[in-house]
C-alpha positions in Angstrom: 46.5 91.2 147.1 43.3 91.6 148.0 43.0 94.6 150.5 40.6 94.9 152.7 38.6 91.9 151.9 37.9 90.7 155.4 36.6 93.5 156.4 34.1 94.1 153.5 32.8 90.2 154.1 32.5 91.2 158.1 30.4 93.9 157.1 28.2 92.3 154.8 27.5 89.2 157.0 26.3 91.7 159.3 24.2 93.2 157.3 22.7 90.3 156.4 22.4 89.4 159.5 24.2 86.3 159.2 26.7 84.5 161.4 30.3 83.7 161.1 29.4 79.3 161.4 26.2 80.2 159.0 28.5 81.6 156.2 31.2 79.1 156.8 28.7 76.1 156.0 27.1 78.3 152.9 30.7 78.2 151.8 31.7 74.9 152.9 35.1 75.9 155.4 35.2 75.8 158.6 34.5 78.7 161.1 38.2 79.3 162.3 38.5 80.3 158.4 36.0 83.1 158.1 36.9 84.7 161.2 40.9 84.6 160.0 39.3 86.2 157.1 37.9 88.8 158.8 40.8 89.4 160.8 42.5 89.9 158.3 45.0 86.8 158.9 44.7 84.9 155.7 42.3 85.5 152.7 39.9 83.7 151.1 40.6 81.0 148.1 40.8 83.0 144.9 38.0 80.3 143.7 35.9 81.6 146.7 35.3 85.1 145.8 32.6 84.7 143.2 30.9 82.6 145.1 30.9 85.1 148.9 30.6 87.9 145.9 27.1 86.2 144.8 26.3 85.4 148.1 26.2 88.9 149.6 25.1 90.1 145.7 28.0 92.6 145.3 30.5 91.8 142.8 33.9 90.9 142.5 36.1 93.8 141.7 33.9 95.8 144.7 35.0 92.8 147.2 38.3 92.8 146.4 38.3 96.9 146.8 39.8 96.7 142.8 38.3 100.2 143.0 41.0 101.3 145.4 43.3 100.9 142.3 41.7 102.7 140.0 41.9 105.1 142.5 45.4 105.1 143.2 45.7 105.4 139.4 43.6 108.6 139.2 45.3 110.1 142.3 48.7 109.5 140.8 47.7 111.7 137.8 46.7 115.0 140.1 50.2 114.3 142.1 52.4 113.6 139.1 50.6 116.5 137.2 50.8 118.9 140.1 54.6 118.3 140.4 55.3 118.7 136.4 53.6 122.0 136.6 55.8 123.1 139.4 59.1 121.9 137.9 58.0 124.0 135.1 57.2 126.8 137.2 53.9 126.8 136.3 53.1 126.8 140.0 49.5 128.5 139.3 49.1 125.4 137.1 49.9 123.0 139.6 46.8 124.4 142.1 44.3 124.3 139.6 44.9 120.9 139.0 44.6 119.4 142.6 41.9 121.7 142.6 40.2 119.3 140.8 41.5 116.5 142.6 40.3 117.7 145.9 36.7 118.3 144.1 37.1 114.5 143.1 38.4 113.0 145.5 37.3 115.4 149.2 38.0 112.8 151.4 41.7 112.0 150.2 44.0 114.4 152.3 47.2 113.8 150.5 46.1 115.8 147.7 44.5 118.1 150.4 48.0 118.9 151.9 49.4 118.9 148.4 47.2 121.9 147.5 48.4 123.7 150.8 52.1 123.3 149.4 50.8 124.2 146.5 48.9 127.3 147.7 51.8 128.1 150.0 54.2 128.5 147.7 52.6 131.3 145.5 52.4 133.1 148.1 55.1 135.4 147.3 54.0 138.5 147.6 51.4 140.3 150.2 48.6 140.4 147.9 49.0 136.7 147.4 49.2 136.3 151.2 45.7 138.2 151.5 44.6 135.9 149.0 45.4 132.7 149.5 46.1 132.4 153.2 42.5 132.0 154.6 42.3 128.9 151.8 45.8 127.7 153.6 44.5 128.0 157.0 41.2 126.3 156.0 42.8 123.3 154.8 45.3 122.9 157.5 42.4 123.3 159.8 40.3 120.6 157.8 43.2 117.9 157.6 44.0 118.6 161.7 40.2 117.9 162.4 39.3 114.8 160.2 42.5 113.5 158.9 44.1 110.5 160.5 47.1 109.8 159.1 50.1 111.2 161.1 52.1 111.8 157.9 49.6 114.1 156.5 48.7 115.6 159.9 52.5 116.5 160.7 52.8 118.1 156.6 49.7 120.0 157.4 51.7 121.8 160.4 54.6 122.6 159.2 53.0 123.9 156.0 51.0 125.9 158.9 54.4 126.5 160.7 55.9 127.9 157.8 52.8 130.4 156.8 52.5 131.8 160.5 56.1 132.6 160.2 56.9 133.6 156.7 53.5 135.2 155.5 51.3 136.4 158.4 54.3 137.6 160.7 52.9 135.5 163.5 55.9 134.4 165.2 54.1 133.3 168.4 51.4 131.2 166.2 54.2 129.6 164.4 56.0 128.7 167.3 53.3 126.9 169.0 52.7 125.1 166.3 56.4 123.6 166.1 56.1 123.4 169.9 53.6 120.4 168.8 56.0 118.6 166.6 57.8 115.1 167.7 61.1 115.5 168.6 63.4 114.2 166.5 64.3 111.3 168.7 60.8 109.4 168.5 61.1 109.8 164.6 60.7 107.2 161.8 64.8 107.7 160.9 65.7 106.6 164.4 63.6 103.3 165.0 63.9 101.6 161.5 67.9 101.4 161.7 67.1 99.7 164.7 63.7 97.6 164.2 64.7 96.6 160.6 66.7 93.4 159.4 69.2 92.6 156.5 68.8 95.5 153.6 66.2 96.7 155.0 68.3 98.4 157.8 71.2 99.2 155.5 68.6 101.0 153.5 67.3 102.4 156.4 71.2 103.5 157.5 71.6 104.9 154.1 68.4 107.5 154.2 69.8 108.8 157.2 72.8 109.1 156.0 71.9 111.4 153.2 69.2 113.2 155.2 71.0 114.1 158.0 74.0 115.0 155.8 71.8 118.0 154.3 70.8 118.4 157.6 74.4 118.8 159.1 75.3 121.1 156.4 72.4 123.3 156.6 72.6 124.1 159.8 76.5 124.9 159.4 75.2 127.6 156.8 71.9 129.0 158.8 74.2 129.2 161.7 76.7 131.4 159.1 73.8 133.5 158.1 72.2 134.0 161.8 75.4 134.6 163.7 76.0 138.4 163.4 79.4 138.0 165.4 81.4 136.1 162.7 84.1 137.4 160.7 84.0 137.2 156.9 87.2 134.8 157.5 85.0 132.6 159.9 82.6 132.3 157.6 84.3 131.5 154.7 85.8 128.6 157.0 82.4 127.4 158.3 80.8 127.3 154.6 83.9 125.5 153.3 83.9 123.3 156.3 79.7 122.6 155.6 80.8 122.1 151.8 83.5 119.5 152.3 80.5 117.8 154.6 78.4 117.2 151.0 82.0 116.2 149.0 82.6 113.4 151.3 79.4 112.0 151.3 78.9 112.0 147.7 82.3 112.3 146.3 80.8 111.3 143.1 78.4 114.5 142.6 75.3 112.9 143.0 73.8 115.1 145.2 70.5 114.9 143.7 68.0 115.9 146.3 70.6 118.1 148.3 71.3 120.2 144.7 69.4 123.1 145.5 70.8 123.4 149.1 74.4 122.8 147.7 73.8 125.7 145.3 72.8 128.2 147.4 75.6 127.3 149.5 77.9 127.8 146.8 76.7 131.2 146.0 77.1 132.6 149.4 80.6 131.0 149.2 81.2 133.4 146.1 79.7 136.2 147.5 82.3 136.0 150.2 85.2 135.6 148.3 83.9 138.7 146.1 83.7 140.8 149.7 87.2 139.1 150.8 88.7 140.5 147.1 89.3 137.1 145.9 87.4 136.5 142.6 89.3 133.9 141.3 87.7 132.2 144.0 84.5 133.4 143.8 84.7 132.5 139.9 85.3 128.9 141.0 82.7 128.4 143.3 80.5 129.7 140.8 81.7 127.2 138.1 80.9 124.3 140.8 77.5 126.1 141.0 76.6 126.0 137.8 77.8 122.7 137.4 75.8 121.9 140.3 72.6 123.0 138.5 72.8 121.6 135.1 74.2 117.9 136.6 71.0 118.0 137.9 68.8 119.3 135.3 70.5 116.8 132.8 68.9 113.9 135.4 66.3 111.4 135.1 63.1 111.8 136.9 64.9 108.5 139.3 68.2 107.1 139.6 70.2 105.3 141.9 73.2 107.0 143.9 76.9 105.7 143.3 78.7 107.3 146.1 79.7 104.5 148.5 77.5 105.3 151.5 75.1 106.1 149.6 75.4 103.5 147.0 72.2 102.3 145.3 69.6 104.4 147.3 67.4 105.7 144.5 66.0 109.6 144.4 62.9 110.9 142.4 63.5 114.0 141.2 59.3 114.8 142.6 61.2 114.2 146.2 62.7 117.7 145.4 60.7 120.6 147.4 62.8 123.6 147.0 62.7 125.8 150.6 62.0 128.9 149.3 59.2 130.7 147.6 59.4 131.5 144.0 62.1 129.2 143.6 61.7 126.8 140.6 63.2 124.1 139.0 65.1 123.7 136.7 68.2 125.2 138.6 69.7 126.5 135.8 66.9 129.7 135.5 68.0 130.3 139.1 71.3 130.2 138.5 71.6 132.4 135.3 68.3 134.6 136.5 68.6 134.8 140.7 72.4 134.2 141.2 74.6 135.7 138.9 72.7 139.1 138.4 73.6 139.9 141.9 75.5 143.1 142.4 78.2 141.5 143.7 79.3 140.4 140.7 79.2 143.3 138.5 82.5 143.4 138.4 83.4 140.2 137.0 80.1 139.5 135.2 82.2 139.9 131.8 84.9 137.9 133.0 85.5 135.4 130.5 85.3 132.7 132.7 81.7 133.6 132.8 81.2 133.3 129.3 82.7 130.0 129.9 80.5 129.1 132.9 77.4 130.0 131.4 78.3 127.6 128.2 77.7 124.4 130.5 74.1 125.3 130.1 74.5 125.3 126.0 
């Protein structure tokens, strides 16, 4: 595949100052072939390119854009190296090296809004706020200004979103910001059920699926944790109704991408049942929890999902973005460090179904 090529041999015929017919009979084709070319209809015979290489003195591998590969190549190392740092929790790690890759590569804005995510999550604390959030608000502001891609540009605002809101306080900022956003009616998930054919569309069916099942049940539990008015009964039914959600659509535990989420659900689950007096039931939510966690540190980096609606859809384990600052992978540190040291379960912590639950990590 050959990307690009028309356009290269459009610009250097200009530059030579040559026209489409003059090139053609250099070359031997006729006209309606150089301007498909350069349209980018067709491309030129493989035994060609040599010979329009030679002809506008430029080589092969730069007509053909070969260096867009290496590229790609190089680019996937800062990515893949940033996200092995972060799964490690080496988060610190992970900036410095797209660092780099922004010094290599300035123009390249994924690794641009990479370093934002990057820079966004350690700020954890307000002296990392003071210190990183002019960078944060530098590079959003850089990506919004020359960046063209709509992918990247929407990233860059809700990273800025997120910032105004969590960091700086600035709920007004924030909230213009996400004022700017597409609805979610004239998004990518609603037109390609409908503009794609054959497995294309089931695919398409199936992402939606599993994204907007996460979706469903996270807004069961944000509406738990926002709705002051609630009983502890009512929200012991609402969490169990948001958990049954997740169980239907992967009643075979392959949650993957949704783990995280399905953990912290869990935990406020247990929490509940340790204010309702049940800790039987708190104990068992906790079990699933754990389970949960190492099911999913115990994963390849990609697999394929077997539950039936979701059947074959494959997850990357670098899909995973954990929602929450200092919260790293893999899930078992937050379950043995963050969950179960809460104080609502001193009294059970030497239960001896704990010493049980904490043995799935062995």
């Amino acid at each position: 595949m050959f990307i690009n090529i028309g356009e290269k041999i459009r610009l250097r015929r200009e530059a030579k100052g040559v026209s489409q017919d003059e090139l053609a009979q250099y070359l031997g084709v006729n006209c309606k072939d150089v301007v498909k070319w350069e349209n980018g209809e067709i491309y030129p015979p493989i035994e060609l390119i040599p010979v329009i290489a030679s002809y506008f003195g430029t080589t092969t591998d730069e007509l053909m854009c070969m260096e867009l590969f290496d590229n790609e190549d190089k680019i996937r190392t800062y990515t893949d190296g940033f996200q092995e740092k972060v799964a490690a929790g080496d988060i610190k790690g992970g900036v410095e090296i797209l660092r780099e890759g922004v010094l290599h590569f300035p123009e390249e804005y994924r690794l641009t809004c990479l370093l934002m995510y990057g820079l966004y999550l350690l700020c954890d604390r307000p002296a990392a706020v003071k210190h990183y959030s002019g960078e944060i608000l530098s590079l959003g502001e850089d990506i919004l200004a020359r960046c063209t891609e709509d992918p990247i540009r929407l990233e860059a605002k809700r990273l800025l979103c997120l910032h105004y809101y969590e960091d700086l306080n600035d709920t007004e900022k924030a909230r213009e910001i996400a004022l700017s956003l597409p609805g979610r009616k004239i998004c990518r998930e609603d037109m390609l059920p409908i503009i794609s054919q054959g497995e294309a569309k089931l695919t398409a069916i199936q992402e939606n699926i599993s994204s907007y099942t996460t979706l469903l049940a996270s807004a069961i539990t944000a509406y738990v944790e926002n709705n002051a008015t609630l009983s502890r009964e009512e929200k012991i039914e609402f969490c169990e109704t948001a958990r049954r959600i997740r169980q239907m659509i992967y009643p075979c535990g392959d949650m993957f991408g949704g783990a995280y989420l399905h953990m912290m659900l869990l935990k406020d689950l247990a929490v509940l049942y340790m204010s309702a007096d049940q800790p039987d039931k708190a104990l068992d939510c906790l079990q699933d929890c754990a389970s949960c966690a190492a099911d999913f540190d115990a994963l390849p980096k990609s697999m394929p999902h077997a539950s039936p609606l979701v059947k074959g859809l494959r997850f990357s384990k670098q899909q995973l973005q954990i929602p929450s600052k200092n919260k790293k992978t893999p899930l078992r540190n937050i379950f043995i460090h963050e969950i179960m040291p809460l104080t609502c379960f001193d009294s059970i912590k030497y239960h001896p179904r704990v010493t049980e639950i904490l043995k799935i990590f062995e």
